[in-house]
C-alpha positions in Angstrom: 241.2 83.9 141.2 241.5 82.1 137.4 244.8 81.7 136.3 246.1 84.9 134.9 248.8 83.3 132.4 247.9 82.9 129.1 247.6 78.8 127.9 247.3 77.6 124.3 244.7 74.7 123.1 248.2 72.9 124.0 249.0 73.7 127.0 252.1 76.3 125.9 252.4 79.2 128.4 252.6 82.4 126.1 255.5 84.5 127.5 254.4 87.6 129.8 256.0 89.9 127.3 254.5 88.7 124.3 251.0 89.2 125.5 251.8 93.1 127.0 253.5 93.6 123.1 249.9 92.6 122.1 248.3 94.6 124.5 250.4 97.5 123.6 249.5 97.0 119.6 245.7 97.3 120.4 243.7 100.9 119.7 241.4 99.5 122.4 241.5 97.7 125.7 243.2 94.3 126.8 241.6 93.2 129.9 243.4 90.3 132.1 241.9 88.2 135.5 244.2 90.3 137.4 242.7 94.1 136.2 240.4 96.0 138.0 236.5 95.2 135.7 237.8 92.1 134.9 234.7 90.2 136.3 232.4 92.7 135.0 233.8 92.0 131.7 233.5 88.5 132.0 229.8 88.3 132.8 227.0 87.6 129.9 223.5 88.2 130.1 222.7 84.5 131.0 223.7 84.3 134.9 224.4 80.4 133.9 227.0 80.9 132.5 230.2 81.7 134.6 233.5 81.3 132.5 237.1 83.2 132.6 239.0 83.9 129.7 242.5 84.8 130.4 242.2 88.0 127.7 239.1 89.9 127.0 239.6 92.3 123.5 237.4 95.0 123.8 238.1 96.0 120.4 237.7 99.9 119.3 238.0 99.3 115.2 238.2 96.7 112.6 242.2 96.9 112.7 241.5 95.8 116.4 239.3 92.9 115.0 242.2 91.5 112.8 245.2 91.8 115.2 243.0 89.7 117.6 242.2 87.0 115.0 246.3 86.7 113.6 247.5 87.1 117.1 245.1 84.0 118.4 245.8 82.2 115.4 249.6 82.4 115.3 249.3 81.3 119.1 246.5 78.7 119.1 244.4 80.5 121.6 240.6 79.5 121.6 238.5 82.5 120.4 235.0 83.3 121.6 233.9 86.8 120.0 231.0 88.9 121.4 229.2 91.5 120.8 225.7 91.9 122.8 226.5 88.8 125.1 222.5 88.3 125.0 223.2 84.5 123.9 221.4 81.6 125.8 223.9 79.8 124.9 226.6 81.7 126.5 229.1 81.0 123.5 230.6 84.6 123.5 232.6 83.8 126.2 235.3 80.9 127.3 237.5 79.4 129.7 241.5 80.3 129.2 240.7 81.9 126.1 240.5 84.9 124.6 237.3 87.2 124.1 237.0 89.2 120.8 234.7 91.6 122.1 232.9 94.0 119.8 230.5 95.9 122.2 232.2 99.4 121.9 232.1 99.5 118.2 229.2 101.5 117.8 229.2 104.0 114.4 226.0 104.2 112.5 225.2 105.9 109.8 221.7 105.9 108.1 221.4 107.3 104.8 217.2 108.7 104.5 217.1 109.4 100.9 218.4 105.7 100.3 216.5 104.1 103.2 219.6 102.3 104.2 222.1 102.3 107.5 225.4 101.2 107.8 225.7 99.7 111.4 229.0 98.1 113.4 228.8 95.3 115.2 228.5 96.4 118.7 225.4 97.9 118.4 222.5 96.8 120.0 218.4 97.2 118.6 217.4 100.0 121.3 221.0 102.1 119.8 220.0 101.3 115.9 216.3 102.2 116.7 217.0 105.3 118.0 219.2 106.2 115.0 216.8 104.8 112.2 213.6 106.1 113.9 215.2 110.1 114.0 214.1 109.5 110.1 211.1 107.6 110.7 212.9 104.5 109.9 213.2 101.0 111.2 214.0 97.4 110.0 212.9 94.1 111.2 214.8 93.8 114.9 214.6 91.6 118.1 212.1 92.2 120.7 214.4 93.1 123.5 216.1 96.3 123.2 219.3 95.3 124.4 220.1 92.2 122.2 223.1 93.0 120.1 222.0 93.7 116.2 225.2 90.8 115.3 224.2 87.7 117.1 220.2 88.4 116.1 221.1 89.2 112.2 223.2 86.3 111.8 220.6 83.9 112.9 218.3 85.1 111.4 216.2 87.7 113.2 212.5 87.2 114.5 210.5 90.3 115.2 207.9 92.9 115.5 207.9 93.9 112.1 208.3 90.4 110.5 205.5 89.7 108.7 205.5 92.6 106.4 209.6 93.3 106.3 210.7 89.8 106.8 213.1 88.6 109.1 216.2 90.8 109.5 218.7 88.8 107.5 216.1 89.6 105.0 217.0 92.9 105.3 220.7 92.4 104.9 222.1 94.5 102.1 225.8 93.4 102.3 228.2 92.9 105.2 232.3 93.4 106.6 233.6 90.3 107.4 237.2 89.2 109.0 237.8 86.0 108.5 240.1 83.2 109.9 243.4 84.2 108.0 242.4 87.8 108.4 241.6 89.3 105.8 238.3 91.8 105.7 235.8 90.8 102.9 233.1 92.1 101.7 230.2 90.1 101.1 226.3 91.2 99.0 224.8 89.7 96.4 227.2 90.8 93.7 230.4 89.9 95.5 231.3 87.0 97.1 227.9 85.9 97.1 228.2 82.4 99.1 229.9 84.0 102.1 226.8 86.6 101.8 224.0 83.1 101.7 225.7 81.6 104.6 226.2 84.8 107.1 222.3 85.4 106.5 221.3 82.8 109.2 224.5 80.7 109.8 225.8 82.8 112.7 229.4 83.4 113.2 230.8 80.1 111.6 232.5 81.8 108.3 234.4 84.7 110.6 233.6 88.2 112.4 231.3 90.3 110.9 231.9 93.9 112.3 229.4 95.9 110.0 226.4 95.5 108.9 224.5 97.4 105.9 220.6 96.9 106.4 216.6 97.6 103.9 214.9 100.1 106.1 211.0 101.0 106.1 209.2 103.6 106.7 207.8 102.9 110.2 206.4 106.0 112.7 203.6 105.1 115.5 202.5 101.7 115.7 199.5 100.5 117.5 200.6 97.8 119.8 201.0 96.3 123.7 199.5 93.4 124.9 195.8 92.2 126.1 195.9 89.7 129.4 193.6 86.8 130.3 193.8 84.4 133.3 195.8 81.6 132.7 193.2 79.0 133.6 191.9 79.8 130.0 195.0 78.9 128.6 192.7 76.6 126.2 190.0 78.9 125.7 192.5 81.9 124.7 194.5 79.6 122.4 191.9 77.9 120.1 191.1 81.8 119.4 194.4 82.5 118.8 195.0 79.9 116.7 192.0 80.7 114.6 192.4 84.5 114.7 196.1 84.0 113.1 194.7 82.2 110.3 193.0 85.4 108.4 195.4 88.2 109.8 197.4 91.0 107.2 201.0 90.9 107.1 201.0 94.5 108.8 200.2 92.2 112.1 202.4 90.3 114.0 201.7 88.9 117.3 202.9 86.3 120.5 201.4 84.1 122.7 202.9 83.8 126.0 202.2 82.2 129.0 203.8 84.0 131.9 204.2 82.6 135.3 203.8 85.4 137.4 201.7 88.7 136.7 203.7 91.5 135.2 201.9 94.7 135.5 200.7 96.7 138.6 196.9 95.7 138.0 197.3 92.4 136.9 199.4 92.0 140.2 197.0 93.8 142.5 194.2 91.6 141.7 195.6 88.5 140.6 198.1 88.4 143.4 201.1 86.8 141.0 199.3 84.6 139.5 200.3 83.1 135.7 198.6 84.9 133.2 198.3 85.0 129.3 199.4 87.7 127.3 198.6 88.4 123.8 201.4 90.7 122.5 200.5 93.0 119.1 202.1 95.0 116.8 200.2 96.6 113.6 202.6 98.5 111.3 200.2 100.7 108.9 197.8 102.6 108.4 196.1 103.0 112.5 192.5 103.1 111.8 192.9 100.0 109.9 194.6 98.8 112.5 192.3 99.4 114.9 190.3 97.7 113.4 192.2 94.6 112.6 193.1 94.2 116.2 189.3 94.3 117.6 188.6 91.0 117.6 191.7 90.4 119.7 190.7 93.7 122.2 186.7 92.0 122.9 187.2 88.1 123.3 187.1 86.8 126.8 187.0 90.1 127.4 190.8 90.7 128.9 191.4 91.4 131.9 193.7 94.5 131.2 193.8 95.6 127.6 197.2 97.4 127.1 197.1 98.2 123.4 197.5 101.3 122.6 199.6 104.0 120.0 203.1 104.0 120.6 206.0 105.3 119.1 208.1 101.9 117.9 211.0 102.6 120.2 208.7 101.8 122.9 207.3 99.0 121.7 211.0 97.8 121.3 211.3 97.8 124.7 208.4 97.2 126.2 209.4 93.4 127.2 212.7 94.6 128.4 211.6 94.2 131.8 210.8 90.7 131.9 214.7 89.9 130.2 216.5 91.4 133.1 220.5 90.3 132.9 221.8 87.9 135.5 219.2 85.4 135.8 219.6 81.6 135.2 218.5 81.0 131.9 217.7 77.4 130.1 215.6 77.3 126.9 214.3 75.0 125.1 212.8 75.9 121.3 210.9 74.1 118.2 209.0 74.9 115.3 205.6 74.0 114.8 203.3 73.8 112.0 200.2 73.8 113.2 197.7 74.4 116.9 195.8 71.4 116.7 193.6 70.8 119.6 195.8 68.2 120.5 198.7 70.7 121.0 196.8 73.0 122.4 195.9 70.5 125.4 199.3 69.6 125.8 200.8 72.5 126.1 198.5 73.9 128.4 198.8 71.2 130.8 202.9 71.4 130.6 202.2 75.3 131.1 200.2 75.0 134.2 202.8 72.8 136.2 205.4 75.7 135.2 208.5 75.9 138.0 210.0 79.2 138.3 207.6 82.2 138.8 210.4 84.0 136.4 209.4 81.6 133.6 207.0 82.0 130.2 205.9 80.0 127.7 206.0 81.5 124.1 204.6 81.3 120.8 205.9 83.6 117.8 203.7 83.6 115.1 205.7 83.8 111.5 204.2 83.9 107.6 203.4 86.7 106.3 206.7 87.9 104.7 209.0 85.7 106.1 207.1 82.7 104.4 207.2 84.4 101.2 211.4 84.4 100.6 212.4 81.2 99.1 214.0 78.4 101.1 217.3 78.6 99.4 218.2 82.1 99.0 219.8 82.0 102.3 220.9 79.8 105.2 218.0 80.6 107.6 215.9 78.2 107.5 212.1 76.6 107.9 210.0 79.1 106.6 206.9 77.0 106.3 206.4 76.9 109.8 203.3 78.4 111.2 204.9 79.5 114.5 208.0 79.0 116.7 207.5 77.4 120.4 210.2 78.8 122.7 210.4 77.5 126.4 211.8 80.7 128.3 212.6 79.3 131.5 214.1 81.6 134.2 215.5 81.5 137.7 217.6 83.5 140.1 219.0 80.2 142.9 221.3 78.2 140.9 220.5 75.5 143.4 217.3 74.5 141.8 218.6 74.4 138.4 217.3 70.5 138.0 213.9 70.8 138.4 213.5 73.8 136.4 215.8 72.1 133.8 213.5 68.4 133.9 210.1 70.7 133.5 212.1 72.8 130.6 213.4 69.4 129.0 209.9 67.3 129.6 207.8 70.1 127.9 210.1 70.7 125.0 210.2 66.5 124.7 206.2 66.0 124.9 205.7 68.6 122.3 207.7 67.2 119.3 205.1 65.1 118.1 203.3 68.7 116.6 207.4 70.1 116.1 208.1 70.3 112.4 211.7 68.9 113.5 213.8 72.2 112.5 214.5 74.5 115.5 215.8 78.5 114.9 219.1 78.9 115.9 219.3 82.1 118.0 217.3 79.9 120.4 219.5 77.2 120.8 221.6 76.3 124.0 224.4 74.2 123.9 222.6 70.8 122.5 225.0 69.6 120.1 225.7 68.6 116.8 222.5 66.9 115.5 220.0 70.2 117.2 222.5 72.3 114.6 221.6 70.6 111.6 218.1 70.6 112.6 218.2 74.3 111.9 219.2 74.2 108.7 218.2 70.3 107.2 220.6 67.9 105.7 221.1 69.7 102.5 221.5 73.8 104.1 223.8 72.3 106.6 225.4 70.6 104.0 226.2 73.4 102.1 226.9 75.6 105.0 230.1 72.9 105.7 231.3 73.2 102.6 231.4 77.0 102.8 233.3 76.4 106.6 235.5 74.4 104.8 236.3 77.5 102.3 236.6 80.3 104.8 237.8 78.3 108.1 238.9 74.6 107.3 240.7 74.6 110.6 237.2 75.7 112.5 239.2 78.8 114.4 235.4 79.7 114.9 234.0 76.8 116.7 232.4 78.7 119.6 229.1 79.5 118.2 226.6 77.0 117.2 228.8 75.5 115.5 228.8 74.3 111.3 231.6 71.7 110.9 234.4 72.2 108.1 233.3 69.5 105.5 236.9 68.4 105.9 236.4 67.2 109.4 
């Protein structure tokens, strides 16, 4: 049982009564280590990661948000704040601390004649979805429904619809923000527009952002799912890739993976759990262009299962929900790259083939399109000239053999950086310090993203994220 009293970053022992007076104040929940769900509460989606706070704020509205944030302050609590807890990092939850927990703030509103939606915090894609698509609407999300729309927006936001919408923060319209000395700002590009550059891509350094205002696009059926090939033509299968990618319309965006075990019923049935490569799709427009576009894709090899077909976009949204299941040990490792040369190709093929974990895949998210075409410095995210983003999705359930999945994890991700443009995206970044943090952004974004710390929390209240250094220290 973790210490139910409630310690300071120095050591003081808040008083019993001061933290049931909090408790008391709250229009939501205060969960302790002694109340019944407080392990439940605790938990994140990475099973890794197994830390107890001594509070847990499950906040119901913004006033909750700010009584948190004065009340830690005023006590020198460490803060960790959460909202879909579908982090690698684990960094929305601490030891001793307290959790600002946003999850069951959940209002939407979506305004059709505007194509806009206001959206809070707690929110995850598979909720907004559902809310944008009753209009026919969507913006650029993650590609697991249950990822919280916060941590995904603020990093950035790779998915399905990329390459024609952008990345979400490229959809941002304006956003609430509390910040270290509590107050709620508003930040868009005609008010406090710094704030509004840093929070698009630069995570939860500059305070809590409990709404979010987001573009939307018309988007209805979309012709997508994946095409499978055995993974001893890993090589084969990529060189086409690589070449197919080269001449696609921005209407297409696709993934490589490399999957360790077979994940469908046929592919299992014949192929016995064997690693195979998947090809995931998703055409946004017009279908019999689509169809189309995504022939040559549907013929070469030919697959072994071809699963593309028309869907509505909720269910392409979570179609790889199945392979993201919560609990499991979870250790990635992520780069960019700007090219598949035949040398990279080779290499990771061969790192692919001596994967660890049947639980494990190897991606490649293809970006350009849109999200090339927004200008390097009109917001914090970062390395748009990269062709595609390499991310190492390593998986487990025995926490036993964490070191040899970690080593095969660490020796892939280390043998690749020769083709790695350097930069890394954010929302795929464990805990791997200072210098992998600035490699998201580059000297002069990260740079400017401490001076902006230094304006909005010079004391770094909010250090448990990947974390952006006040100038000052």
């Amino acid at each position: 049982m973790p210490d139910r009293r409630v310690i300071n970053v120095m050591g003081t022992v808040l008083a019993e009564e001061t933290v049931r007076a909090f408790g008391e104040s709250l229009h939501g929940e205060l969960i302790r280590p002694s109340d019944e769900g407080y392990d439940r509460a605790r938990r994140i989606w990475n099973g890794m990661i197994d830390r107890y706070p001594a509070m847990i704020v499950f906040c119901k509205n913004v006033d909750d948000v700010i009584e948190s944030v004065y009340f830690a302050r005023v006590h020198d609590l460490l803060v960790a704040v959460r909202s879909g807890g579908h982090n690698v990092a684990g960094t929305s939850v601490c030891n001793g601390g307290m959790v600002i927990d946003l999850s069951r703030m959940k209002e939407i509103e979506v305004n059709p004649a505007f194509c806009t939606a206001r959206a809070q915090a707690g929110l995850n894609w598979g909720e907004l979805d559902r809310a944008t698509q009753f209009y026919g609407l969507a913006t650029t999300g993650g590609i697991v429904s249950r990822t919280g729309i916060a941590g995904l927006t603020l990093g950035g936001g790779i998915g399905w619809l990329m390459r024609k919408f952008g990345v979400t923060c490229d959809n941002l319209l304006s956003v609430n923000v509390v910040t270290a000395d509590g107050r709620l700002l508003t930040a868009r590009a005609e008010e406090n527009q710094e704030l509004f550059w840093g929070v698009r891509g630069g995570g939860g350094n500059f305070g809590i952002v409990t709404e979010f205002e987001y573009r939307l696009h018309k988007v209805g059926l979309v012709l997508a799912g994946t095409v499978y090939h055995p993974a001893v033509k890993a090589r084969e299968i990529l060189r086409f890739y690589r070449d197919y990618i080269a001449d696609i319309p921005d209407e297409l965006t696709t993934m490589f993976a490399y999957i360790a075990s077979s994940p469908t019923p046929f592919l299992h049935r014949f192929f016995h759990g064997s690693p195979v490569i998947a090809i995931h799709v998703c055409y946004t427009g017009r279908i019999e262009v689509g169809e189309k576009v995504v022939k040559p894709l549907r013929v070469f090899g030919p697959p072994i299962e071809d699963a593309v077909r028309i869907m509505h976009y909720t269910e392409l949204q979570s179609m790889l929900d199945s392979g993201s299941p919560a609990g499991l040990q979870n250790y990635w490792k992520s780069s960019h790259l700007m090219s598949l040369s035949d040398e990279a190709i080779e290499l990771l093929s061969a790192h692919a083939a001596d994967i660890t974990s049947p639980l494990s895949q190897v991606h490649l998210q293809h970006l350009e399109g849109a999200v090339g075409r927004v200008g390097e410095d009109e917001m914090a995210f970062s390395h748009r000239d990269a062709l595609c983003v390499l991310n190492i999705v390593t998986r487990w359930e025995d926490p036993k053999e964490a070191e040899e999945h970690m080593r095969w994890t660490r020796d892939f991700e280390v043998a690749m950086r020769s083709f790695s443009t350097g930069g890394v995206y954010v929302n795929f970044l464990g805990e791997e310090g200072e210098d992998r943090v600035k490699a998201a952004y580059g000297r002069a974004k990260y740079n400017r993203l401490a001076t902006l710390k230094n304006k909005y929390d010079p004391t770094n209240f909010f250090r448990l994220n990947q974390n952006i250094k006040p100038a000052s220290l």
